[in-house]
C-alpha positions in Angstrom: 41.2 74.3 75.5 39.8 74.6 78.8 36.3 73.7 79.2 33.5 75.8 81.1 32.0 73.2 84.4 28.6 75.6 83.5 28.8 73.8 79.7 29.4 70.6 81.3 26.7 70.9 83.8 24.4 72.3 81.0 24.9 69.1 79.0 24.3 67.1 81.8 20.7 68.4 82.7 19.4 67.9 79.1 21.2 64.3 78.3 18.0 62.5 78.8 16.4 65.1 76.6 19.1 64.4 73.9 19.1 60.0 74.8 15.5 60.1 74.5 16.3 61.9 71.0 18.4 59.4 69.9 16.3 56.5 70.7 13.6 58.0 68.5 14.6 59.3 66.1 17.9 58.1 65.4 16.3 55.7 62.1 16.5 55.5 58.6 13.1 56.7 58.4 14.4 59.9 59.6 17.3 61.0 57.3 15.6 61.9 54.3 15.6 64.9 53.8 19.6 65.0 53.9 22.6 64.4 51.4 23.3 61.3 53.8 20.8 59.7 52.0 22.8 59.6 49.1 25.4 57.2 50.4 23.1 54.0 51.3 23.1 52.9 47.3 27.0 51.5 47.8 27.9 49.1 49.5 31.6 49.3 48.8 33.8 51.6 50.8 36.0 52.6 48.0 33.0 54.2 46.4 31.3 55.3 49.5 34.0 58.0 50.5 34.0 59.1 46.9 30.5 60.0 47.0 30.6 61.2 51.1 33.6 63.6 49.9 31.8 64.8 46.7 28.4 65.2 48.5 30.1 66.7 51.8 31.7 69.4 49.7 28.0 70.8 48.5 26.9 70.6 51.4 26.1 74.0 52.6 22.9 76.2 51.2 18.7 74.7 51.0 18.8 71.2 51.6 16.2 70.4 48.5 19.1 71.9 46.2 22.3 70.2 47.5 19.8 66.7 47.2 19.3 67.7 43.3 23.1 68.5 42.1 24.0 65.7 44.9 21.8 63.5 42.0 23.9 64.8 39.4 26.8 63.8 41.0 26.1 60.4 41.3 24.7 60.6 37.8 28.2 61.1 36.3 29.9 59.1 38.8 27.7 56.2 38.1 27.2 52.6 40.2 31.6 52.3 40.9 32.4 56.0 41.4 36.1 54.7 42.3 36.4 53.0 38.9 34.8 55.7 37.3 37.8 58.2 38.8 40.2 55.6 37.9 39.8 54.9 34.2 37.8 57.6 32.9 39.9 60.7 30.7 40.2 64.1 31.7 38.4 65.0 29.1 35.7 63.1 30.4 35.4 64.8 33.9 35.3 68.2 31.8 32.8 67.1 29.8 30.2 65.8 32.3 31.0 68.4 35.0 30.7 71.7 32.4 27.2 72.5 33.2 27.5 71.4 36.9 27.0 74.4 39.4 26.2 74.5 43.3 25.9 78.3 44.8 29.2 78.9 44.7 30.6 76.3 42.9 31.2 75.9 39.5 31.6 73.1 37.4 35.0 74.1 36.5 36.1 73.1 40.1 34.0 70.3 40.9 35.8 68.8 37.6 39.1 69.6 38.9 38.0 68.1 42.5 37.3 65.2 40.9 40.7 65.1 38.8 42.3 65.7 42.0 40.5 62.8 44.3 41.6 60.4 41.2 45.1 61.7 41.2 44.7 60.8 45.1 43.9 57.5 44.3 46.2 56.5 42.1 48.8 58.0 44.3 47.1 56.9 47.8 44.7 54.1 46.8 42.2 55.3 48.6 41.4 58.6 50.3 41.4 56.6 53.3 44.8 56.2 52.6 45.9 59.6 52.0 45.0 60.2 55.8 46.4 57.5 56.9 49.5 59.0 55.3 48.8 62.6 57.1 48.2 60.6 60.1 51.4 59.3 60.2 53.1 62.8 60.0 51.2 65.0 62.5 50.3 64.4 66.1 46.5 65.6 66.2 43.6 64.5 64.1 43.2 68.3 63.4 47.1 68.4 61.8 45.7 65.1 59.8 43.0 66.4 58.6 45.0 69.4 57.7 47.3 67.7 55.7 44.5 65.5 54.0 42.7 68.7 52.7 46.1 70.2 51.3 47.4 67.1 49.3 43.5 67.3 47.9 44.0 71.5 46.9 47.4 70.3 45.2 46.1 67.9 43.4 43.2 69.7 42.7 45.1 72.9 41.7 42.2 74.3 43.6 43.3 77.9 44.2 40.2 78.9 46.9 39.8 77.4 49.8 35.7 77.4 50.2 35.8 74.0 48.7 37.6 72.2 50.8 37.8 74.1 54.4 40.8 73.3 56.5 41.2 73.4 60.2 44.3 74.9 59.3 42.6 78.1 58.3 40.1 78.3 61.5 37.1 77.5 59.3 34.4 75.4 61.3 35.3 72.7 58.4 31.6 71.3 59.0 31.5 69.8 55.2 34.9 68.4 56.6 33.6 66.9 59.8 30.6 65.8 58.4 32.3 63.5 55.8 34.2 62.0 58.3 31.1 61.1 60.4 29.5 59.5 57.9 32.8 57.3 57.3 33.7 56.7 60.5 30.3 56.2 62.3 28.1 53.1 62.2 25.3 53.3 63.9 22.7 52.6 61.1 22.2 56.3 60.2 25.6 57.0 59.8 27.0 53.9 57.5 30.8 53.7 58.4 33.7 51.8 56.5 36.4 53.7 57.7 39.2 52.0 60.4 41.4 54.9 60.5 39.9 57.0 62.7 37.2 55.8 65.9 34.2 57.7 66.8 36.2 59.1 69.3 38.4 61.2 67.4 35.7 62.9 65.6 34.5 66.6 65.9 31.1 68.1 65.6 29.9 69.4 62.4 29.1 72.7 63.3 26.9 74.5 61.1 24.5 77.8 62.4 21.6 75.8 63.1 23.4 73.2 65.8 25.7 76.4 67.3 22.2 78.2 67.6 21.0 75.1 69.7 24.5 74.4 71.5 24.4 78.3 72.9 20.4 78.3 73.8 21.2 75.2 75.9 24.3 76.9 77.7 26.7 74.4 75.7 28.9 77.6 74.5 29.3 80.8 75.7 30.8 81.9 72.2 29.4 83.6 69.8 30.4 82.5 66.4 29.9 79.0 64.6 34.1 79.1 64.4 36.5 76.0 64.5 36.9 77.1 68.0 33.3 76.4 68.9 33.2 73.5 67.1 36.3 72.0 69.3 35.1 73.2 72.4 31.4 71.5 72.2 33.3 68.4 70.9 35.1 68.8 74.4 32.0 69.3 76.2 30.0 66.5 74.9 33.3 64.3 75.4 33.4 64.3 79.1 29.9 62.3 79.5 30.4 60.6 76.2 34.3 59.7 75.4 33.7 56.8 72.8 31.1 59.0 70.7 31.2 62.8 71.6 29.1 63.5 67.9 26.4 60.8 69.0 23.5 63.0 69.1 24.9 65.3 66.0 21.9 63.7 63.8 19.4 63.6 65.7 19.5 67.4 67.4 19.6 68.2 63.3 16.7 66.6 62.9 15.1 69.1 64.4 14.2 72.4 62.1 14.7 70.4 59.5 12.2 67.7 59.6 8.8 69.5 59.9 7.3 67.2 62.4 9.9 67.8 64.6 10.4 71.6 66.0 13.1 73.5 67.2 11.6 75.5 69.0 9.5 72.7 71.4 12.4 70.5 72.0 14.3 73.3 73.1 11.5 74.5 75.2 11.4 71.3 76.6 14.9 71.1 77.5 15.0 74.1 79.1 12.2 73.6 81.4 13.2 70.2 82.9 9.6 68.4 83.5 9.7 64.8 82.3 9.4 64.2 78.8 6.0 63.0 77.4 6.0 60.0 75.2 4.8 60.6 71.9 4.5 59.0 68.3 7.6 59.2 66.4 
């Protein structure tokens, strides 16, 4: 994909807006409220991408309402979620997912997510593992991370594919993306524990409210929050930041969401280029 010099330039002009971003706000203090949250209780990796997978999945709709059924979720999952996928019966997932509904989706298919994901570990070992698998048969992350999402429908018997997005299908796969940041990012927001994949090969969760600051700040020129877009931003932010192209992805969320922190005045501020005036986190 080729990318626009005007994005490129654009990006460049607000990077100390975006550094000065990261440097404060870029802390614990800061995530809450967000379903990343949910993943500091464990400590283990094997149960961390359970719960980042589960919790990614719901991630789309009010944020105080994916926070609440993410709660349930860990609530039937328990402290080892992995051991929990492992040994407990079908029956079991039926039973505690029955009442379980996000939006969209039901209970009926988180139960059969969560029958899949243990077929995937008993198969795999670890989801981890499954991509490392998908890895080794496709030549782009995006191929990978198509593969990864089908093996999970299969054994999922998942028949629609809002559940798990693939980039196989042009969706903007932010749930996707987003998992995979948490997994793969350490940075002390982001908690890591995945080795298959560096920051570098990771792609910006692109939901409405980042494509609606991307295209105010010249980042895009297009006009849909598309797989497309999400790529090309990821190629933009990539030529001034190789190692991390998704570095500033929490932070620039942060704002809109938080209700100390506005949209509307960092963006204003960006725009306008004067030097940025310290204030109190």
């Amino acid at each position: 994909m080729t990318i626009g010099s005007g994005a490129v330039q654009a990006l460049r002009r607000v990077l100390p807006r975006f550094e000065d971003a990261y440097c404060r706000y870029n802390h614990r203090k800061f995530v809450s409220p967000d379903p990343l949250e949910t993943l500091y209780p464990f400590s283990r990796v094997e149960d961390r991408e359970i719960v980042a997978f589960l919790v990614s999945c719901i991630a789309y709709g009010r944020v105080a309402m994916i926070l609440r059924n993410a709660s349930r979720l860990l609530d039937i999952l328990g402290e080892e979620p992995a051991e929990f996928l492992r040994s407990a019966s079908s029956a079991a997932f039926e039973e505690s997912t029955a009442s379980f509904r996000h939006r969209f989706t039901t209970g009926r298919e988180i139960g059969a997510l969560i029958l899949g994901m243990r077929k995937v570990l008993r198969e795999y070992g670890s989801l981890e593992s499954l991509l490392s698998s998908s890895m080794e048969k496709e030549k782009t992350t995006l191929g990978a991370l198509s593969g990864f999402v089908e093996v999970l429908r299969d054994r999922s018997a998942i028949g629609g594919k809002f559940l798990l997005p693939s980039p196989r299908d042009g969706s903007a796969c932010k749930r996707l993306f987003l998992f995979l940041k948490w997994m793969v990012r350490d940075d002390g927001v982001d908690p890591g524990g995945w080795t298959i994949l560096k920051a570098r090969d990771l792609l910006i969760p692109m939901d409405v409210h980042m494509f609606r600051m991307c295209a105010s700040l010249g980042l895009t020129g297009r006009r849909q929050a598309d797989l497309r877009t999400a790529v090309e931003v990821t190629d933009v932010f990539r030529t001034v930041l190789p190692d991390d192209p998704v570095k500033y992805d929490f932070v620039l969320t942060r704002f809109g969401i938080r209700r100390e922190m506005s949209e509307k005045e960092f963006l204003e501020l960006c725009l306008e280029g004067e030097c940025h005036e310290d204030r109190k986190a």
